[in-house]
Backbone as CSV, one residue per row, in Angstrom:
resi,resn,N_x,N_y,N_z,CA_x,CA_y,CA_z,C_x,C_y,C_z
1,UNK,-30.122,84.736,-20.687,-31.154,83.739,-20.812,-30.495,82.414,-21.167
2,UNK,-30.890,81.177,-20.625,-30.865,80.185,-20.985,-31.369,79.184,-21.248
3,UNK,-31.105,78.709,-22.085,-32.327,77.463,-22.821,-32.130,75.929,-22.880
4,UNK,-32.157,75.151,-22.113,-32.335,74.150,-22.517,-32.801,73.421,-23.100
5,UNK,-32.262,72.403,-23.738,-32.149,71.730,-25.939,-31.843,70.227,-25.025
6,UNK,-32.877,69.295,-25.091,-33.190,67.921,-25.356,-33.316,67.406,-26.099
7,UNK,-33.100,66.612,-26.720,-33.044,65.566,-28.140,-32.676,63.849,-27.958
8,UNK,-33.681,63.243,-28.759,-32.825,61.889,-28.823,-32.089,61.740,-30.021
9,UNK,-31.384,62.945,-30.743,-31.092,62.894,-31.932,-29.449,63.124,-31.971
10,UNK,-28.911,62.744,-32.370,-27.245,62.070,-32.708,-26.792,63.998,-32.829
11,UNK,-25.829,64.262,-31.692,-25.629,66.196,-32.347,-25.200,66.200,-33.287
12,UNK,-24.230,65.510,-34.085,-23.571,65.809,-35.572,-24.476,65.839,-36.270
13,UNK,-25.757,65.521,-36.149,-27.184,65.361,-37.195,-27.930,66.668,-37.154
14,UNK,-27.928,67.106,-36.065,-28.646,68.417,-36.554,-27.948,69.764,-37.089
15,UNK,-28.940,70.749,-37.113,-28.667,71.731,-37.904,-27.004,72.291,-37.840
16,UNK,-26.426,72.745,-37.979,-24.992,73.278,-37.576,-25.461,74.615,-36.354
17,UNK,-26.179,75.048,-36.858,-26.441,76.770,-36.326,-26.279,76.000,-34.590
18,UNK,-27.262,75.223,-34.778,-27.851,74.637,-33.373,-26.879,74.342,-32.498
19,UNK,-25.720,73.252,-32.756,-24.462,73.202,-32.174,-23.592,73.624,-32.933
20,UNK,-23.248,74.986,-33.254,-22.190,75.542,-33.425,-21.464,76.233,-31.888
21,UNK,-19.752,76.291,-32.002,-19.521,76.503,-30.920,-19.891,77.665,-29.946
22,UNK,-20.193,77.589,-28.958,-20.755,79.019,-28.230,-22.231,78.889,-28.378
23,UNK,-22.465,78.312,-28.844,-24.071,77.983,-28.717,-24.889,77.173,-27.434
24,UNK,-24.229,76.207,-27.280,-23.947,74.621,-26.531,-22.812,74.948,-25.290
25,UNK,-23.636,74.974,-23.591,-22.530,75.318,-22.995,-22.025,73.726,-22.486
26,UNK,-22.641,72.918,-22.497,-22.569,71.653,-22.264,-23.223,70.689,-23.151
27,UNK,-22.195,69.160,-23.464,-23.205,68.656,-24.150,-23.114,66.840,-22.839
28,UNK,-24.446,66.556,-22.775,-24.540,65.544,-21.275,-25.495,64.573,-21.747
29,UNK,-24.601,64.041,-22.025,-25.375,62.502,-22.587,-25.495,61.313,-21.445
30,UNK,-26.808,60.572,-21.244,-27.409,59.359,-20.213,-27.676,58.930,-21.262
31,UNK,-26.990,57.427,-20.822,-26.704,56.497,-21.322,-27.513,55.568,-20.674
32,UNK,-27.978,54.118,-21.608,-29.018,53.179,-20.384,-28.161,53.284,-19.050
33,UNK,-28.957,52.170,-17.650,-28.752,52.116,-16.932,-27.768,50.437,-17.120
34,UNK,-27.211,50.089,-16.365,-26.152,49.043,-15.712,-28.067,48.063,-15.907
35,UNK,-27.613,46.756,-15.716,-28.791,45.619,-15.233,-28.946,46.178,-13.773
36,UNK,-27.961,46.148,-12.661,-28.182,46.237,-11.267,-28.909,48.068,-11.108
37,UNK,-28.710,48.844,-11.831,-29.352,49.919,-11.698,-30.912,49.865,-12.451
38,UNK,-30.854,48.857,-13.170,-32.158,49.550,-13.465,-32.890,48.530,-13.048
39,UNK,-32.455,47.308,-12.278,-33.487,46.762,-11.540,-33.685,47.100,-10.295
40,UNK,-32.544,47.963,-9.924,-33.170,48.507,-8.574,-33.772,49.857,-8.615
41,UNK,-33.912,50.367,-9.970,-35.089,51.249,-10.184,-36.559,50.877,-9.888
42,UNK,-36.923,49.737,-11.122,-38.051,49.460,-11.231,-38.488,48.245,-10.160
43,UNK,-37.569,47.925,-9.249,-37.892,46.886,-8.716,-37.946,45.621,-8.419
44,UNK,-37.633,45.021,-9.910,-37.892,43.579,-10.220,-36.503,43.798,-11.421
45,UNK,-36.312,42.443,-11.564,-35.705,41.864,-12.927,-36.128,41.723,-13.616
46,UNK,-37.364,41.630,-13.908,-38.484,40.656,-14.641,-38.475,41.932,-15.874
47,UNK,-38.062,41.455,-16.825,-38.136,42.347,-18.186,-36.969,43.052,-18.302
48,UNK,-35.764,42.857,-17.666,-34.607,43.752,-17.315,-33.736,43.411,-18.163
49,UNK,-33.030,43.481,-19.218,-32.356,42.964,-19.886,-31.144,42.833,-19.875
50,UNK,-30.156,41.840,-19.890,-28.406,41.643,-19.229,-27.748,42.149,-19.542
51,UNK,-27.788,43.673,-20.182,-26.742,44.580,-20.412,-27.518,46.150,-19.706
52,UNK,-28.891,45.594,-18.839,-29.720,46.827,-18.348,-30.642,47.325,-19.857
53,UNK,-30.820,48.818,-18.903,-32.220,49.233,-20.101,-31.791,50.764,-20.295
54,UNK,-32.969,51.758,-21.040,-32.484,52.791,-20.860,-33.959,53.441,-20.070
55,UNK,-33.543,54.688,-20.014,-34.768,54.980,-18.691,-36.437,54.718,-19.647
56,UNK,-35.852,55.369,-20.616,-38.150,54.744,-21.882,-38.244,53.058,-21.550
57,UNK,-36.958,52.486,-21.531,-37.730,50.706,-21.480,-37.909,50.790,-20.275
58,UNK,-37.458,51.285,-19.122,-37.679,51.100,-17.984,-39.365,51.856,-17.559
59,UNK,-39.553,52.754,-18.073,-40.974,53.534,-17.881,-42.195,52.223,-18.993
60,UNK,-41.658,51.945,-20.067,-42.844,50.999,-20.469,-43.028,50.234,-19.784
61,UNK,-41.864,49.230,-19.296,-41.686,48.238,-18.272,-42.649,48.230,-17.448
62,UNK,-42.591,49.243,-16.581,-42.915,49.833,-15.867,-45.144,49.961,-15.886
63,UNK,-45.223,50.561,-17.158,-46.446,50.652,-17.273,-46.869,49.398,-18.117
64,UNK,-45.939,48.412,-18.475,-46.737,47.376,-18.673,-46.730,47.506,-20.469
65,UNK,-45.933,48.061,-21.112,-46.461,48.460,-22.442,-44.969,48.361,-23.065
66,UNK,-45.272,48.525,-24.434,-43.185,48.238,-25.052,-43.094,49.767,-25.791
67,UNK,-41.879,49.673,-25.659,-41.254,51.183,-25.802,-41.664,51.224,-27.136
68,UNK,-42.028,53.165,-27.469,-42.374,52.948,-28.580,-41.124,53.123,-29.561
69,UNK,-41.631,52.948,-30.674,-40.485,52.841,-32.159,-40.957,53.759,-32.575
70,UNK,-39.187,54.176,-33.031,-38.984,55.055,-34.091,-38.775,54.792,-35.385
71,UNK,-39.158,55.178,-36.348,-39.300,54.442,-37.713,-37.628,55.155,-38.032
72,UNK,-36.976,54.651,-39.188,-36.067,54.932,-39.768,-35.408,56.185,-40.257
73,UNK,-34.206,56.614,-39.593,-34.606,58.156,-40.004,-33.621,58.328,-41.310
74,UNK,-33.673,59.459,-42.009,-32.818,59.753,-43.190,-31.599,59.578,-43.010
75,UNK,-30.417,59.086,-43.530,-29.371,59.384,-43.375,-27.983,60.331,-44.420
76,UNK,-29.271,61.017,-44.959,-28.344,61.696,-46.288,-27.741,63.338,-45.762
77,UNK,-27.560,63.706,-46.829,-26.806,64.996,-46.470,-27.962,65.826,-46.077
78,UNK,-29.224,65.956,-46.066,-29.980,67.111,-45.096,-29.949,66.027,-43.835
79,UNK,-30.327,65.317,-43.699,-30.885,64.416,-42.553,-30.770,65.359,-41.057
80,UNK,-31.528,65.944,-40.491,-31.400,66.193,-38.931,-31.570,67.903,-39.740
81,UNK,-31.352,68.439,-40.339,-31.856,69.950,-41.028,-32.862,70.227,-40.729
82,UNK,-34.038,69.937,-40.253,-35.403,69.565,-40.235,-35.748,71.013,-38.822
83,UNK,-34.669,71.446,-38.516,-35.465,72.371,-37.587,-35.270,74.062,-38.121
């Protein structure tokens, strides 16, 4: 069986169990897009910002709305334990 594990969360932050080795057969991080990629995603420049976007600004963009925020997360010794 295999499971795929999405997160926008930093891997050294979560649990250990979670990425301990042999757990994790890959780890595949997307990164924003280039400016020229993500305006030839959405189409336009218009809201595109000169270092590009990542694919959520490009979908608000997109619908017209601003990406939402994440409030501040813990940064102490449980921080990311939470599952």
């Amino acid at each position: 069986v295999l499971v795929g594990v999405t997160t926008n969360e930093d891997l050294e932050r979560l649990h250990p169990a979670v990425v301990r080795p042999g757990r994790c057969l890959a780890r595949i991080e997307v990164g924003p897009l280039t400016r020229q990629e993500s305006v030839a995603w959405l189409g336009t420049d218009e809201g595109v910002g000169r270092e590009g976007n990542s694919l959520a600004e490009l979908y608000a963009l997109r619908r017209g709305i601003g990406p939402a925020s994440v409030p501040k997360q813990d940064t102490g010794a449980d921080a990311g334990l939470y599952l």
